[in-house]
C-alpha angles and dihedrals in degrees: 000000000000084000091052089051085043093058090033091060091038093052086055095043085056098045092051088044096054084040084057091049090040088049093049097041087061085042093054098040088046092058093038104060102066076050089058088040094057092053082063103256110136121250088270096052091042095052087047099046089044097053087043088059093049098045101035110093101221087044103051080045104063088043089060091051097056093036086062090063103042103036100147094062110012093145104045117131093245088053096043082055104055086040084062102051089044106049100021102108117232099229083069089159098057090044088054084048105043110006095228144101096223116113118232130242124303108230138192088269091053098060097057086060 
């Protein structure tokens, strides 16, 4: 019966936990999208761009570094804004197109540049 009460507790621990990552994530894309939008995407892109950079691994990553050094004001406008120069990847179309960092295939044209 006691190992029943101990998952039990530990089935709760880990749902509040994943609600606390959910709940930041929407924090995080909130604040991050007028941010976009200052950088001149349109309210689409920005959306998009801001929920890539919550749900992509490497991305979120990167936020939750910097968000360990900088806890009191993590989502200010002037941080959000140095988040965004230094994890925004430079290839941002392909990311709109496809979400994703990968590059995309190198083909024949390419290769005469």
């Amino acid at each position: 019966m006691k190992v029943l009460f101990v998952l039990l507790g530990l089935v709760a621990l880990a749902c509040s936990q994943m609600e606390d990552v959910e709940t930041l994530k929407a924090q995080v894309m909130t604040a991050l999208i007028p941010e976009l939008m200052k950088l001149e995407y349109n309210s689409n892109q920005a959306e998009n761009m801001a929920r890539f950079l919550v749900e992509d691994n490497e991305s979120w990553r990167d936020l939750m570094k910097y968000r360990s050094n900088h806890k009191s004001n993590f989502l200010s406008p002037d941080n959000l804004q140095q988040i965004l120069e230094e994890i925004i990847p430079r290839d941002e179309e392909h990311i709109m197109m496809y979400g994703t960092r990968a590059q995309p295939l190198k083909t024949e044209d390419d290769d005469d540049e």
